[in-house]
C-alpha positions as CSV (number, residue, x, y, z in Angstrom):
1,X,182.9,-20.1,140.6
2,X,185.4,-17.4,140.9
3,X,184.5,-13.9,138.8
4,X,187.4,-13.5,136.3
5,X,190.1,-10.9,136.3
6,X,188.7,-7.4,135.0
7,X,191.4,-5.1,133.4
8,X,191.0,-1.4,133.8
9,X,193.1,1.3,132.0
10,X,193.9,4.5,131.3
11,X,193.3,6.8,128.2
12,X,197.0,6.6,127.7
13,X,197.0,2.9,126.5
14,X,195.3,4.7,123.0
15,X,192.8,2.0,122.9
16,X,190.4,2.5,120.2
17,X,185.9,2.3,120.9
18,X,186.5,-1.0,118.9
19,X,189.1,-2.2,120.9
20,X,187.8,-1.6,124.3
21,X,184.6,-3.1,123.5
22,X,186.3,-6.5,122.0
23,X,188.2,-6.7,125.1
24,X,185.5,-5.4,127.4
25,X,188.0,-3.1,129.5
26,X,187.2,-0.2,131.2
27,X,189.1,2.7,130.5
28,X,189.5,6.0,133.1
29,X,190.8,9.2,130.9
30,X,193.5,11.4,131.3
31,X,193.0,15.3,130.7
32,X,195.3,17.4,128.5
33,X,194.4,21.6,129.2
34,X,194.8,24.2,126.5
35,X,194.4,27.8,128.7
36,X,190.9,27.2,130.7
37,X,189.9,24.6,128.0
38,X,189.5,21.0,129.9
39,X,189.7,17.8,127.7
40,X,189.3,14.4,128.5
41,X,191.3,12.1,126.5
42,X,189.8,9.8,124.0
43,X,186.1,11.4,125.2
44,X,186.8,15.5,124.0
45,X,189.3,15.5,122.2
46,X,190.9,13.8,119.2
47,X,194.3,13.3,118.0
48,X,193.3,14.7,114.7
49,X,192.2,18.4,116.9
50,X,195.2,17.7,119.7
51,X,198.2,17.6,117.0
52,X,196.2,20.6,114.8
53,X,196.1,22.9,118.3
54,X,200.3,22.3,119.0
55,X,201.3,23.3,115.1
56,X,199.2,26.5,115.9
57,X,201.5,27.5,118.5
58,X,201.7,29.3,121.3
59,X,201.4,28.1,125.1
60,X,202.1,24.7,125.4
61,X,199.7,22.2,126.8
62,X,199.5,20.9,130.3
63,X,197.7,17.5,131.5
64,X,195.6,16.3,134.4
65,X,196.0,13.0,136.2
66,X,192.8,10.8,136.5
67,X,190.4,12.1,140.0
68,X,190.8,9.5,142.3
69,X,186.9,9.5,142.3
70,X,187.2,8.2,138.5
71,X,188.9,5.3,139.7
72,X,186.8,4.7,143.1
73,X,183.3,4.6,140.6
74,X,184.9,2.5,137.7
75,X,186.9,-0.2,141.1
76,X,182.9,-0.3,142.9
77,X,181.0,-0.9,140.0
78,X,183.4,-3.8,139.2
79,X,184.4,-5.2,142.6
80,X,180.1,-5.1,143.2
81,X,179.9,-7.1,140.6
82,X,182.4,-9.8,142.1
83,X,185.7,-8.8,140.0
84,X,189.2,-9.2,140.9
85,X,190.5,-6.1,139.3
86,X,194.0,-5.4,137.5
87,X,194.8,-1.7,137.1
88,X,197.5,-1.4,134.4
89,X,198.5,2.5,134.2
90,X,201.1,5.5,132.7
91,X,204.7,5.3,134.7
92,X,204.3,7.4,137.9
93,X,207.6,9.5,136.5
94,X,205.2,11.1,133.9
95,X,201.7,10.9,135.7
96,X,200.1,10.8,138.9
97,X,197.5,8.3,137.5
98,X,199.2,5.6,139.5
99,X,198.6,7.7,143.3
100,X,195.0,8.4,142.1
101,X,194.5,4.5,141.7
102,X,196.1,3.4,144.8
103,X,194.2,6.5,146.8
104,X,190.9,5.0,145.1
105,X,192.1,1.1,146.2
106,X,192.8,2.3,149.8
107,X,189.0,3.6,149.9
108,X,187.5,-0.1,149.1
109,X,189.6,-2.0,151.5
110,X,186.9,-5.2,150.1
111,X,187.3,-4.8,146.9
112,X,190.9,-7.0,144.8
113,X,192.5,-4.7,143.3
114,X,196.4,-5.0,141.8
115,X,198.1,-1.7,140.5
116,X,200.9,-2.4,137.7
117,X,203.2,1.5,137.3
118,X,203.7,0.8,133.6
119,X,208.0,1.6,132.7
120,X,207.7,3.1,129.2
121,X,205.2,4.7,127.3
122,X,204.1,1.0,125.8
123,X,201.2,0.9,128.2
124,X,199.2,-0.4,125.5
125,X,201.2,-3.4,124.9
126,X,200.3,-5.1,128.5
127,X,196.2,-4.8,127.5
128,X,195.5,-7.3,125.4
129,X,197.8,-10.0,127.0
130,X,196.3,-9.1,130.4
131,X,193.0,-9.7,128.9
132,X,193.6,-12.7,127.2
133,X,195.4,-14.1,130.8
134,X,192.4,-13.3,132.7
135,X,190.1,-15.0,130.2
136,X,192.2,-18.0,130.3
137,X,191.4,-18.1,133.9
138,X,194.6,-16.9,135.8
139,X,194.0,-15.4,139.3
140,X,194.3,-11.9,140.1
141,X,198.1,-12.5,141.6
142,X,199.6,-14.9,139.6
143,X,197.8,-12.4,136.7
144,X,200.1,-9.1,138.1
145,X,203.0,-11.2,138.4
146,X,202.8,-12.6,134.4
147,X,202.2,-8.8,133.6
148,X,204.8,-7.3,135.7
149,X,207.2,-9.8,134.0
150,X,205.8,-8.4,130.9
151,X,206.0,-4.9,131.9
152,X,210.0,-5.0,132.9
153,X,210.5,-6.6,129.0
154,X,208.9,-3.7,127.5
155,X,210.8,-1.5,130.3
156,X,214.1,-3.1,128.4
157,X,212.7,-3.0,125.1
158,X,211.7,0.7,123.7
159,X,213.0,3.3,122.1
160,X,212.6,6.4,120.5
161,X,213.7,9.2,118.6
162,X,212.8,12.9,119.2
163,X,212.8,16.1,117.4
164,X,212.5,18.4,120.2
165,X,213.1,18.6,123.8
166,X,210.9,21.4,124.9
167,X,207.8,19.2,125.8
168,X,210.2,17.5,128.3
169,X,212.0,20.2,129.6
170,X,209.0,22.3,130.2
171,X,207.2,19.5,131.8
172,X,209.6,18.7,133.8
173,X,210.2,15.0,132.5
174,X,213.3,15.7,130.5
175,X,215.7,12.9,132.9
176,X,218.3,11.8,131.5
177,X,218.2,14.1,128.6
178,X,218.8,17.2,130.3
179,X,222.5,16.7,128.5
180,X,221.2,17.0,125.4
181,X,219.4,20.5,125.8
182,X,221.6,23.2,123.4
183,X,222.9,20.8,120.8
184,X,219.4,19.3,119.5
185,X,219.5,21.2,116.1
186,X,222.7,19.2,115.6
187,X,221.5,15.4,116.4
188,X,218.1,13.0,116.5
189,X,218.8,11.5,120.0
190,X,217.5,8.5,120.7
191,X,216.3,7.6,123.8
192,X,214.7,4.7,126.0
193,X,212.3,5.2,129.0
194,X,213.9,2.8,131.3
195,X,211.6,2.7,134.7
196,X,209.8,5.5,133.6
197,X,212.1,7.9,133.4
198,X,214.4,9.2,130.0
199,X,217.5,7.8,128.9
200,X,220.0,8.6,126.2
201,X,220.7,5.6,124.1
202,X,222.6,7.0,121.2
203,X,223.0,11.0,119.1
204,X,222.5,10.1,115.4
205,X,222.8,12.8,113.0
206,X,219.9,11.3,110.5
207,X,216.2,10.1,111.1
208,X,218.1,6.8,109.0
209,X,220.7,6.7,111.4
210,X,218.4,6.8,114.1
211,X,216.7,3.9,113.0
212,X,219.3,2.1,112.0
213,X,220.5,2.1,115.9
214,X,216.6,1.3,116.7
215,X,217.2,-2.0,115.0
216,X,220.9,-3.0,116.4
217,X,219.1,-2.5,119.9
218,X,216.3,-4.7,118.4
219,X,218.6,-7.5,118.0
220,X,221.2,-7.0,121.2
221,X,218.0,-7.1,123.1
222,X,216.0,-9.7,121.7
223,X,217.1,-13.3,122.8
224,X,217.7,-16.0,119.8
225,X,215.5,-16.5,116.8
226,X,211.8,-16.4,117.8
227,X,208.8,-14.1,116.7
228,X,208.3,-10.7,118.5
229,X,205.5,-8.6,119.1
230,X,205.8,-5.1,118.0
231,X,204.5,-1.3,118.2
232,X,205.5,1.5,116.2
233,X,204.3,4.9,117.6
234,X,204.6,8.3,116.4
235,X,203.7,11.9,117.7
236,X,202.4,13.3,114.2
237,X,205.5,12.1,112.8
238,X,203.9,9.5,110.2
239,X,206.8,9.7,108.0
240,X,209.9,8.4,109.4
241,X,207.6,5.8,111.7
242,X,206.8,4.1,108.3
243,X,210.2,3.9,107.6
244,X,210.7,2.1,111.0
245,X,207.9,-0.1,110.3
246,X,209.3,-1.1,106.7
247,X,212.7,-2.0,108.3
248,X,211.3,-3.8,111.3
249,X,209.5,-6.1,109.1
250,X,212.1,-6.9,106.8
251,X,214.8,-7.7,109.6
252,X,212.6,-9.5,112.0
253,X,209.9,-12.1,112.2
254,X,206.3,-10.4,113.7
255,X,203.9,-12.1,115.0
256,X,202.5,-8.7,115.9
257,X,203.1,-5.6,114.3
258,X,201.1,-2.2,115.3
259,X,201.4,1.0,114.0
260,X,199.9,3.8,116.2
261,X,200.0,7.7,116.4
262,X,200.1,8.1,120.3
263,X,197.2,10.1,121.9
264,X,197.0,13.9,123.5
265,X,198.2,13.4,126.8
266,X,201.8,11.7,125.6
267,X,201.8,13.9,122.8
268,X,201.9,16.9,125.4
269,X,204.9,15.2,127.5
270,X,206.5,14.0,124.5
271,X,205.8,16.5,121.8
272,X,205.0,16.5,118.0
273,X,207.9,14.7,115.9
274,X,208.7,11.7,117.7
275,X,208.5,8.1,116.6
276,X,209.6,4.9,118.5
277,X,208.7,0.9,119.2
278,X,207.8,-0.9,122.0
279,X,208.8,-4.7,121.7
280,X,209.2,-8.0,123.0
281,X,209.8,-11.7,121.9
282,X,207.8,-14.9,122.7
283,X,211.0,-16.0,124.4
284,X,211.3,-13.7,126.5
285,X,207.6,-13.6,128.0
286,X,205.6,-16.8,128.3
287,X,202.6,-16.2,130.6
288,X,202.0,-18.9,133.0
């Protein structure tokens, strides 16, 4: 009998203790740097001290990809054990995650191990489907191909709205939204990551605006009258994410609807203030 699909992470996906327990993944973490001051994600630091630190000021935060050592311990304890493994990880545009993985699979040419580069920031939204795949039984390839299918629907279908651009710019991340640097006092862009990288969708003048575009894209994107799976995320902005929330359940039918404040290391790349959704319908992804 072949060993089912294991699903390993990173600290980005915001899983909870609770959560990776119940689905018995194993999660490598991030590392977001204040000065000389080294934290790893979901293990040092909270959100609760992360978003407290930024509204103090001052230098901004940097982060630390995951040591290809991390990824070489959790891929040999697993692949010892008989696992295929599926690696699910932050887009390579904002991280280097994704080279420490692959360095790590290149040193354990025995082991099975599939790499998926997620395209937005709605990592966590390939987990639990992955895990529930590889319990049903699927194989390790026919596993990264359900996920990748998944992975290009949430590339299509996330947006976002931020209140500043500085996180991006100073990291280097900004994209697509470079344009928008100067006139950001004026307008609540909203934007997309689309392959990983940032892309202007619309300039609203409003938070209500904003999300009132949030939900035409909703619609344009999602294909006839089915139930869709949701994620509301916010950067310490637990205000006007409610308000999305509200609307998306009044306008659409959920068979899943999370609400998450997103953890240190895309707080860093994204900054305090934003909100956004991740979504997809059961039309549009059916796993094999």
């Amino acid at each position: 009998m072949v060993n089912r699909v294991k699903i390993v992470t990173d600290s980005t996906a915001c899983l909870s203790p609770e959560e990776i327990s119940k689905y018995d993944v194993r999660v490598v973490p991030l590392k977001v740097i204040f000065g000389t001051e080294v934290f790893r994600e979901g293990v040092d630091i909270s959100n609760e001290e992360f978003y407290r630190r930024i509204a103090k000021g001052g230098k901004l935060p940097t982060t630390s990809q995951s040591p290809v050592g991390d990824f070489t311990q959790v891929y040999g304890e697993l692949a010892e054990q008989g696992h295929p493994i599926l690696s699910l990880h932050i887009s390579s545009k904002l991280s280097g995650t994704v080279n420490s993985a692959v360095a790590a699979r290149e040193g354990l040419p025995q082991a099975q191990i599939e790499i998926v580069d997620c395209l937005s920031v709605a990592l966590r939204m390939l987990i639990a489907p992955a895990v529930k795949a590889a319990e049903r039984g699927q194989g390790l390839p026919q596993l990264k191909a359900s996920i990748e299918r998944l992975n290009v629907c949430l590339g299509r279908g996330n947006a976002g709205v931020l209140s500043t651009l500085e996180y991006l710019w100073r990291g280097g991340r900004i994209g697509g939204a470079k344009a928008l640097l100067g006139t950001l006092l004026r307008i609540k862009p909203v934007l997309a990551f689309e392959g990983g990288e940032v892309k202007i969708l619309a300039k609203a003048r409003t938070s209500a605006q904003a999300i009132g575009y949030v939900l035409e894209l909703m619609k344009k994107r999602i294909e006839g009258d089915t139930r869709i799976h949701v994620g509301v995320v916010h950067t310490h902005a637990v205000k006007p994410a409610l308000a999305l929330k509200k609307e998306v359940e009044a306008a659409f039918s959920c068979a899943e609807l999370e609400f998450l404040e997103l953890g240190p290391v895309l707080g860093t790349h994204i900054g305090p203030g934003f909100f956004g959704i991740g979504f997809y319908s059961e039309e549009q992804w059916r796993p094999d």
